[in-house]
C-alpha positions in Angstrom: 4.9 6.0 9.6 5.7 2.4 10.2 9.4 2.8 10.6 11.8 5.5 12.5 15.4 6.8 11.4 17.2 5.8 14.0 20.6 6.7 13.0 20.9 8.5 9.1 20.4 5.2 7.2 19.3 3.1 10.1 15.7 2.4 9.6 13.7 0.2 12.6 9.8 -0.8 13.1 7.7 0.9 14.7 5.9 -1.2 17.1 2.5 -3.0 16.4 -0.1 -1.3 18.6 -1.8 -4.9 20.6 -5.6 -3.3 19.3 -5.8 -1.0 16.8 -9.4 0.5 16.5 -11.0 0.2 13.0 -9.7 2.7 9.9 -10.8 2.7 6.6 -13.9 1.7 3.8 -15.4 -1.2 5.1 -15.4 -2.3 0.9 -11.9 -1.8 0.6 -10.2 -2.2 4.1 -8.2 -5.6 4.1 -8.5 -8.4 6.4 -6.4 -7.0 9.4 -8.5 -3.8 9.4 -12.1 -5.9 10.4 -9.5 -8.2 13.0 -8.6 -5.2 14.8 -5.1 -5.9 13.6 -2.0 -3.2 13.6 -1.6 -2.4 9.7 1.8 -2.4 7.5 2.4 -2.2 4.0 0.4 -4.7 2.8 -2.7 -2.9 3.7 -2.5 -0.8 1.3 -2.2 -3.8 -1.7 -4.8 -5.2 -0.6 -6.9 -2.7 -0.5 -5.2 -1.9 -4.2 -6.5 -5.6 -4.9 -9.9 -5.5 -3.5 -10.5 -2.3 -5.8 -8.5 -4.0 -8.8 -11.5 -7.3 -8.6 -14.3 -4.2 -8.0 -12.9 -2.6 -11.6 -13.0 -6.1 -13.7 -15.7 -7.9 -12.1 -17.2 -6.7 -9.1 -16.2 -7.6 -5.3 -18.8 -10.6 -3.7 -20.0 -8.1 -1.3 -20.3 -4.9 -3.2 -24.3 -4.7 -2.8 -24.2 -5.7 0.4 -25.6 -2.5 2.8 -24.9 -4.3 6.2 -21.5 -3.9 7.5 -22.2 -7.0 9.7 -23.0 -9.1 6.6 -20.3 -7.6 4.8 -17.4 -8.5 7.2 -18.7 -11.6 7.3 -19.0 -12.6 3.4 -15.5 -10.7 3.4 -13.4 -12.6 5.9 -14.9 -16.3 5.4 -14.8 -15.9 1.6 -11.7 -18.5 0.0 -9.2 -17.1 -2.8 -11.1 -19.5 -5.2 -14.2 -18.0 -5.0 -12.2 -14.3 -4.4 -10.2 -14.6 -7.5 -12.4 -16.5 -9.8 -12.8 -14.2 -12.6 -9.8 -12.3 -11.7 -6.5 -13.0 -14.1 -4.8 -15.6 -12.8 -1.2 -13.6 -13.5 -2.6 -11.3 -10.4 -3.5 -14.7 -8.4 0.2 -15.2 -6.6 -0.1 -11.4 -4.9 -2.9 -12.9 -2.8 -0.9 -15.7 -1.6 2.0 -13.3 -0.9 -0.1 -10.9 0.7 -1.8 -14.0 3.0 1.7 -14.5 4.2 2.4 -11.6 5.7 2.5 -9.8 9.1 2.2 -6.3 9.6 6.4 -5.7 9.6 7.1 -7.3 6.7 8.1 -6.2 3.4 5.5 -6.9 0.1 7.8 -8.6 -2.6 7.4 -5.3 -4.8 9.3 -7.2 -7.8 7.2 -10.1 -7.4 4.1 -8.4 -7.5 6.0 -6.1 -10.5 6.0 -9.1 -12.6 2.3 -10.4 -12.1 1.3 -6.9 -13.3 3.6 -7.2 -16.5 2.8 -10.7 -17.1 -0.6 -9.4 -18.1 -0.4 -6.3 -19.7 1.8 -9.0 -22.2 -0.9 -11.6 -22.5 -3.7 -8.5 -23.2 -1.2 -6.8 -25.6 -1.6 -3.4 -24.2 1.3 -0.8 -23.6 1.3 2.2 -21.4 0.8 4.3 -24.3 -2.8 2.9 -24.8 -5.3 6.0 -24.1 -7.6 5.3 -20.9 -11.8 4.8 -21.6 -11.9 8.7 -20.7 -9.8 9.7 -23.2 -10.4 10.6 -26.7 -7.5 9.7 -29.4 -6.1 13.2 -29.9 -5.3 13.9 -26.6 -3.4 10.8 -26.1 -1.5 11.4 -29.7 -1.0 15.3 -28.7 0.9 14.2 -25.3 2.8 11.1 -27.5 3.8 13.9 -29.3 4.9 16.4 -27.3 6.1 14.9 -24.2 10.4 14.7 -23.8 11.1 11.2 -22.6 10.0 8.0 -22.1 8.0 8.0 -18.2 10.3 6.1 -15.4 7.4 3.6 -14.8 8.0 1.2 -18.0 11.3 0.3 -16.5 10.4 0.3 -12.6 12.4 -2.9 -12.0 15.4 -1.5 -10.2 12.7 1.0 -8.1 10.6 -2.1 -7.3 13.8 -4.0 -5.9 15.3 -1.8 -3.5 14.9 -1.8 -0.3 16.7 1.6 0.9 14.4 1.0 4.5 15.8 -2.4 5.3 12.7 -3.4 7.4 11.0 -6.4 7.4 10.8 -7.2 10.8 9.6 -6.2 14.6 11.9 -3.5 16.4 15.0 -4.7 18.8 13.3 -6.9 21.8 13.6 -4.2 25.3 14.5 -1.2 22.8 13.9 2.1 24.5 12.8 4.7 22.3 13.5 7.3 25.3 16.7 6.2 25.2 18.1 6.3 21.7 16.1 9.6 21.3 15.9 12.8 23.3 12.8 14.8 24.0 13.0 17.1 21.2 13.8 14.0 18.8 10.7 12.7 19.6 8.7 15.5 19.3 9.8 15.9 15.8 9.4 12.6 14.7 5.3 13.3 16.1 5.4 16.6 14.2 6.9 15.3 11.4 4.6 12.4 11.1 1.2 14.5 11.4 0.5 17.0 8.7 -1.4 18.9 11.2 0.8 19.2 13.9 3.9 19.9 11.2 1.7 22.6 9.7 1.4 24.1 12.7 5.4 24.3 13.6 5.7 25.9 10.2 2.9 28.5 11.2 5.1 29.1 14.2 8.3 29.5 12.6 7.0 31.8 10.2 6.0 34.1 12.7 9.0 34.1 14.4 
C-alpha cells in the first residue's frame, strides 16, 4: 500500500523507497518504472493510458522486440508524437500525469471529465453493447437488470478524497514509535495476500 492508518481516519505516505528495482510489462510500465523510480498512483493511469493509445491506434514501440530499443523510443518520445492520433479530450491527463510525483493524488474528477467529454462528442452511452457482444444479450441484461449502475454518476466517488494524501510522510517520523511491534506486523500481513493467508490458515487451526 502506499499509505498507513495511522490513527482511524488518519492516513500518511508511505515512504518512497531511494531505488526501487524494475516491476511490470516493459509495453505498459510508465516512465518511473524504466527510471528506477518509487511508484504511486499515477502508475497505474498511465499504464491505463499506454494501453488506452495500444486499443485505438497502436503504441510507437509495440513491434519493437528489444527492451533496450524499447525504453529508449519510450522515454525520449514527446506527447506530440505520443498523442497524435489519440483524442485530444484524453490529451490534458498526460499533462497531469507529467506533473506528478509518486505522493501525490491524480485529479480523479479532472481525468472523469476528459473521459465524458468524449463519450459526448462519439455519442455513445454506457448502454452501447461491446464488439464481443451480440444485440440480445445486451437487450436481455437492459431488460432485466434493477437499477441504473453507480458508474454513470461517479462524480461525487471521483471527488473524494477519504485518504487525504498527497504528500511525503512527517520529516523524522518514526514508524517504531507511533506503532508497536504487533501493529507493524499486521500492517505487513495485512498488506501481502500471502503472508495474510497464511494468518488465516493459522487461526483456523486454532
Amino acid at each position: 500500500n502506499y499509505a498507513f492508518e495511522i490513527h482511524k481516519g488518519h492516513w500518511i505516505a508511505r515512504r518512497a523507497r531511494r531505488s526501487a528495482e524494475f516491476r511490470g510489462t516493459m509495453r505498459y510500465c510508465s516512465p518511473s518504472v524504466h527510471e528506477k523510480k518509487e511508484q504511486g498512483r499515477k502508475d497505474d493511469l498511465w499504464s491505463l493510458i499506454y494501453l488506452l493509445i495500444e486499443m485505438h491506434c497502436g503504441l510507437p514501440w509495440q513491434r519493437e522486440r528489444n527492451k533496450e530499443q524499447l525504453e529508449i523510443k519510450k522515454m525520449n518520445i514527446s506527447d506530440k508524437d505520443l498523442l497524435c492520433h489519440f483524442p485530444e479530450e484524453l490529451h490534458p491527463v498526460v499533462s497531469h500525469l507529467r506533473n506528478l510525483n509518486c505522493y501525490n493524488r491524480p485529479d480523479y474528477s479532472m481525468i472523469h471529465k476528459c473521459f465524458l467529454k468524449l463519450i459526448k462528442r462519439l455519442h455513445v452511452s454506457f448502454d452501447d453493447r461491446y464488439d464481443w457482444e451480440s444485440d440480445l444479450e445486451v437487450q436481455y441484461v437492459l431488460k432485466h437488470r434493477k437499477k441504473r449502475p453507480e458508474y454513470e454518476h461517479a462524480e461525487e466517488f471521483f471527488a473524494s478524497d477519504p485518504i487525504k494524501v498527497n504528500g511525503p510522510p512527517p520529516t523524522g517520523i518514526n514508524m517504531h514509535k507511533i506503532f508497536t511491534a504487533e501493529d507493524l506486523e499486521e500492517m505487513l500481513i495485512n498488506n501481502s495476500p500471502l503472508l495474510k493467508a497464511k494468518a488465516q490458515h493459522t487461526q483456523a487451526k486454532q
